[in-house]
C-alpha positions as CSV (number, residue, x, y, z in Angstrom):
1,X,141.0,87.8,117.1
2,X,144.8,88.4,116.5
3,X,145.4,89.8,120.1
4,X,143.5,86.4,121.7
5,X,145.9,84.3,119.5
6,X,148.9,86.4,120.8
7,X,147.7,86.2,124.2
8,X,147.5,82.5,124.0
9,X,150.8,82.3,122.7
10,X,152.5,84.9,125.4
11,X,150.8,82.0,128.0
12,X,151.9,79.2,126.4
13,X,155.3,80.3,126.5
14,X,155.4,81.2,130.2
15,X,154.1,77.9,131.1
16,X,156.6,76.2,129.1
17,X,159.0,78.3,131.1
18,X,158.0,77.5,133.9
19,X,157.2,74.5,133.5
20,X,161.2,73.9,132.1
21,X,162.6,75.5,135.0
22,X,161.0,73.7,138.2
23,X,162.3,70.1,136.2
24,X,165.8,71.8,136.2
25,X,165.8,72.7,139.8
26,X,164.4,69.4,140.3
27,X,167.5,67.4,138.2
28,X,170.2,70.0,140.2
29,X,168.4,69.0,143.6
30,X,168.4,65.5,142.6
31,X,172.2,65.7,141.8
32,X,172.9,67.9,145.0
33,X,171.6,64.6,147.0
34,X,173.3,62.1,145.1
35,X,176.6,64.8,145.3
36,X,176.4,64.6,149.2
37,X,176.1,60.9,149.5
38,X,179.2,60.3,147.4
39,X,181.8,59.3,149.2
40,X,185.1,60.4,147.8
41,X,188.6,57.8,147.5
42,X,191.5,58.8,146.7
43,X,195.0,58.6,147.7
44,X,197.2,59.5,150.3
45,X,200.0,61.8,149.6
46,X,203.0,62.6,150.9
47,X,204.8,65.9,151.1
48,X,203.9,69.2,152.7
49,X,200.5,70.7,154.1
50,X,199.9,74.5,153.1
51,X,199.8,76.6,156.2
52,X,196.6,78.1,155.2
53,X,193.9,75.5,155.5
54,X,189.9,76.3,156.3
55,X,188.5,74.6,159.5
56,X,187.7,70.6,158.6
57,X,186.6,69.1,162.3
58,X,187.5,65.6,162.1
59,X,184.6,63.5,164.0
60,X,185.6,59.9,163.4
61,X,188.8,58.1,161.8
62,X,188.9,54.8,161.3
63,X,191.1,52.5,159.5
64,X,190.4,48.8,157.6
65,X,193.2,47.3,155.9
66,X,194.7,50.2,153.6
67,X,191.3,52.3,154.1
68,X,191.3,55.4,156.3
69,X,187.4,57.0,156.7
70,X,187.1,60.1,157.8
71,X,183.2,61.5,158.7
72,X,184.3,65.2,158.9
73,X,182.4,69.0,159.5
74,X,183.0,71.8,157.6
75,X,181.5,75.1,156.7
76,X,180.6,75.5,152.7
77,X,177.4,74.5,150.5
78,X,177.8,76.5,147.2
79,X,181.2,74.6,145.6
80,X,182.1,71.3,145.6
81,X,184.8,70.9,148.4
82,X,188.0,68.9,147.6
83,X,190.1,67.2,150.3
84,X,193.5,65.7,150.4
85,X,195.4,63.4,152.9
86,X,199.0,64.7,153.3
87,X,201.6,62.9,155.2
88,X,204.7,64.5,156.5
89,X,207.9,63.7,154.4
90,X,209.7,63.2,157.8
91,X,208.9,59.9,159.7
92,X,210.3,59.6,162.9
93,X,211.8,56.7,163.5
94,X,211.0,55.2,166.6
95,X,209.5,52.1,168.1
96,X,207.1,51.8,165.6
97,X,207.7,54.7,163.2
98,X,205.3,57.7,163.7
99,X,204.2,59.9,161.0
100,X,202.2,63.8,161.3
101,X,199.3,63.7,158.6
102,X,197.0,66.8,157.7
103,X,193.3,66.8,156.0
104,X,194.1,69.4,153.6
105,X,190.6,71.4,152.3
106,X,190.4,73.3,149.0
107,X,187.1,75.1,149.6
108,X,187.5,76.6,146.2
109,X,186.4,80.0,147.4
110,X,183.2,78.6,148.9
111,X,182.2,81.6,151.4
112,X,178.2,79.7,152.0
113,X,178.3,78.8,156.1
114,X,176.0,75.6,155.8
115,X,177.4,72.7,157.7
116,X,178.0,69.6,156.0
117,X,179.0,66.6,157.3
118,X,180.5,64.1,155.0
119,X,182.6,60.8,154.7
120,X,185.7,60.6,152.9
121,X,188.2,57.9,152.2
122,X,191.6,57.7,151.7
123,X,194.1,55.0,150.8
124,X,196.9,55.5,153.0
125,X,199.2,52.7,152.1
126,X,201.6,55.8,150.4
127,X,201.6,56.5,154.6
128,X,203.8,53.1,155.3
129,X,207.2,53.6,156.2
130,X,208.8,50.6,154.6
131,X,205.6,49.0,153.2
132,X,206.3,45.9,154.4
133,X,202.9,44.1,154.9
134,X,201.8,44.2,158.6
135,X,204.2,46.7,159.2
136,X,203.0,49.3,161.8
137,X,203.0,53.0,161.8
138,X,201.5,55.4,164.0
139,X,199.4,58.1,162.3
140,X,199.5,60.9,164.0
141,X,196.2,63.1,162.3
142,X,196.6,66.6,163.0
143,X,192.8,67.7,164.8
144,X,192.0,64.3,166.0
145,X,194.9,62.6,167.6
146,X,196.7,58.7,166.9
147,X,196.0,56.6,164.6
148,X,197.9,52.9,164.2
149,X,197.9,51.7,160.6
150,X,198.9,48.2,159.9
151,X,200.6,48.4,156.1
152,X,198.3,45.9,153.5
153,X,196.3,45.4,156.8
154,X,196.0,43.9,160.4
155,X,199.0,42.0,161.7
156,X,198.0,38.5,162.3
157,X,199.1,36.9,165.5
Protein backbone atom coordinates (compact mmCIF):
# COMPACT_ATOMS: atom_id res chain seq x y z
CA UNK A 1 0.00 0.00 0.00
CA UNK A 2 2.78 2.63 0.91
CA UNK A 3 4.66 2.13 -2.46
CA UNK A 4 1.08 2.73 -4.57
CA UNK A 5 0.62 5.94 -2.49
CA UNK A 6 4.29 6.93 -3.34
CA UNK A 7 3.84 6.00 -6.75
CA UNK A 8 0.84 8.21 -7.05
CA UNK A 9 2.54 10.93 -5.62
CA UNK A 10 5.96 10.54 -7.82
CA UNK A 11 3.04 10.96 -10.91
CA UNK A 12 1.37 13.59 -9.55
CA UNK A 13 4.40 15.57 -9.32
CA UNK A 14 5.61 15.04 -12.88
CA UNK A 15 2.32 16.02 -14.20
CA UNK A 16 2.36 19.12 -12.31
CA UNK A 17 5.67 19.57 -13.92
CA UNK A 18 4.79 19.23 -16.81
CA UNK A 19 1.93 20.56 -16.79
CA UNK A 20 3.82 24.07 -15.29
CA UNK A 21 6.28 24.03 -17.82
CA UNK A 22 4.29 23.86 -21.33
CA UNK A 23 2.08 27.21 -19.67
CA UNK A 24 5.59 28.85 -19.32
CA UNK A 25 6.76 28.11 -22.75
CA UNK A 26 3.43 29.15 -23.68
CA UNK A 27 3.54 32.87 -21.74
CA UNK A 28 7.51 33.25 -23.20
CA UNK A 29 5.97 32.40 -26.82
CA UNK A 30 3.18 34.59 -26.24
CA UNK A 31 5.64 37.44 -25.23
CA UNK A 32 8.19 36.55 -28.01
CA UNK A 33 5.11 37.59 -30.51
CA UNK A 34 3.97 40.47 -28.78
CA UNK A 35 8.13 41.33 -28.45
CA UNK A 36 8.34 41.24 -32.36
CA UNK A 37 5.35 43.35 -33.12
CA UNK A 38 6.60 46.18 -30.92
CA UNK A 39 7.64 48.83 -32.74
CA UNK A 40 10.38 50.69 -31.00
CA UNK A 41 10.49 55.05 -30.76
CA UNK A 42 12.97 56.68 -29.71
CA UNK A 43 15.18 59.48 -30.53
CA UNK A 44 17.59 60.62 -32.84
CA UNK A 45 20.98 61.35 -31.70
CA UNK A 46 23.65 63.10 -32.78
CA UNK A 47 27.30 62.46 -32.44
CA UNK A 48 29.50 59.72 -33.69
CA UNK A 49 28.73 55.99 -35.07
CA UNK A 50 31.14 53.22 -33.75
CA UNK A 51 33.11 51.70 -36.54
CA UNK A 52 32.09 48.35 -35.56
CA UNK A 53 28.44 47.84 -36.33
CA UNK A 54 26.69 44.24 -37.24
CA UNK A 55 24.95 44.08 -40.70
CA UNK A 56 21.25 45.97 -40.36
CA UNK A 57 19.85 45.97 -44.21
CA UNK A 58 17.68 48.91 -44.46
CA UNK A 59 14.54 47.88 -46.69
CA UNK A 60 12.32 50.95 -46.48
CA UNK A 61 12.69 54.61 -44.91
CA UNK A 62 10.13 56.83 -44.83
CA UNK A 63 9.51 60.01 -43.18
CA UNK A 64 6.04 61.81 -41.71
CA UNK A 65 6.36 64.94 -40.01
CA UNK A 66 9.23 64.43 -37.35
CA UNK A 67 8.77 60.43 -37.84
CA UNK A 68 11.53 58.40 -39.66
CA UNK A 69 10.31 54.36 -40.09
CA UNK A 70 12.71 52.19 -40.80
CA UNK A 71 11.47 48.21 -41.78
CA UNK A 72 14.99 46.75 -41.46
CA UNK A 73 16.78 42.92 -41.76
CA UNK A 74 19.11 41.64 -39.52
CA UNK A 75 20.54 38.44 -38.28
CA UNK A 76 19.77 37.57 -34.37
CA UNK A 77 16.80 35.81 -32.46
CA UNK A 78 18.14 34.91 -28.97
CA UNK A 79 18.54 38.79 -27.36
CA UNK A 80 16.57 41.60 -27.72
CA UNK A 81 18.35 43.84 -30.34
CA UNK A 82 18.68 47.68 -29.59
CA UNK A 83 19.04 50.25 -32.33
CA UNK A 84 20.06 53.87 -32.41
CA UNK A 85 19.82 56.70 -35.11
CA UNK A 86 23.07 58.72 -35.13
CA UNK A 87 23.60 61.76 -37.08
CA UNK A 88 26.86 63.09 -37.96
CA UNK A 89 27.99 66.15 -35.76
CA UNK A 90 29.18 67.77 -39.10
CA UNK A 91 26.43 69.21 -41.42
CA UNK A 92 27.39 70.42 -44.60
CA UNK A 93 26.21 73.38 -45.44
CA UNK A 94 24.95 73.58 -48.68
CA UNK A 95 21.86 74.33 -50.66
CA UNK A 96 19.73 72.73 -48.36
CA UNK A 97 22.03 71.42 -45.55
CA UNK A 98 22.94 67.61 -45.84
CA UNK A 99 23.60 65.51 -43.00
CA UNK A 100 25.38 61.48 -42.97
CA UNK A 101 23.16 59.37 -40.51
CA UNK A 102 24.02 55.68 -39.37
CA UNK A 103 21.50 52.82 -37.88
CA UNK A 104 23.68 51.87 -35.16
CA UNK A 105 22.84 47.92 -33.85
CA UNK A 106 23.75 46.70 -30.39
CA UNK A 107 23.18 42.93 -30.98
CA UNK A 108 24.09 42.46 -27.36
CA UNK A 109 26.28 39.43 -28.23
CA UNK A 110 23.37 37.78 -30.02
CA UNK A 111 25.35 35.01 -32.21
CA UNK A 112 21.48 33.07 -33.32
CA UNK A 113 21.32 33.64 -37.43
CA UNK A 114 17.45 33.88 -37.72
CA UNK A 115 16.24 36.71 -39.81
CA UNK A 116 14.07 39.17 -38.42
CA UNK A 117 12.56 41.74 -40.05
CA UNK A 118 11.20 44.58 -37.93
CA UNK A 119 9.96 48.30 -37.90
CA UNK A 120 11.56 50.86 -36.00
CA UNK A 121 10.89 54.55 -35.47
CA UNK A 122 12.85 57.39 -34.74
CA UNK A 123 12.18 61.00 -34.10
CA UNK A 124 14.65 62.85 -35.99
CA UNK A 125 13.80 66.38 -35.30
CA UNK A 126 17.50 66.32 -33.13
CA UNK A 127 18.56 65.82 -37.21
CA UNK A 128 17.43 69.64 -38.12
CA UNK A 129 20.03 71.89 -38.81
CA UNK A 130 18.45 75.08 -37.52
CA UNK A 131 15.11 73.66 -36.44
CA UNK A 132 13.26 76.08 -37.97
CA UNK A 133 9.81 74.59 -38.85
CA UNK A 134 9.71 73.55 -42.55
CA UNK A 135 13.18 73.82 -42.78
CA UNK A 136 14.84 71.22 -45.14
CA UNK A 137 17.68 68.91 -44.66
CA UNK A 138 18.84 66.17 -46.62
CA UNK A 139 19.36 62.88 -44.74
CA UNK A 140 21.84 61.16 -46.10
CA UNK A 141 21.25 57.29 -44.38
CA UNK A 142 24.28 55.38 -44.70
CA UNK A 143 22.99 51.65 -46.55
CA UNK A 144 20.01 53.15 -48.14
CA UNK A 145 20.70 56.37 -49.74
CA UNK A 146 18.80 60.28 -49.39
CA UNK A 147 16.44 61.11 -47.47
CA UNK A 148 14.72 64.91 -47.32
CA UNK A 149 13.27 65.78 -43.98
CA UNK A 150 11.18 68.74 -43.53
CA UNK A 151 11.87 70.06 -39.66
CA UNK A 152 8.18 69.84 -37.50
CA UNK A 153 6.97 68.60 -40.99
CA UNK A 154 6.10 69.21 -44.77
CA UNK A 155 6.68 72.68 -46.07
CA UNK A 156 3.41 74.06 -47.13
CA UNK A 157 3.29 75.79 -50.41
Amino acid sequence: MSSLYYYFILASLLMCSFTCSCSSIKERNKAATIEENTIVYQKAIIGEAPEENPNTEILDATIDGDVLTLKVNYSGGCEEQLFDLVGSSIVMKSFPPQREVTLVRNARGDACRELITKELTFDVSELAYLRQKGELIILHLKGFGELSYYFGGQQEE
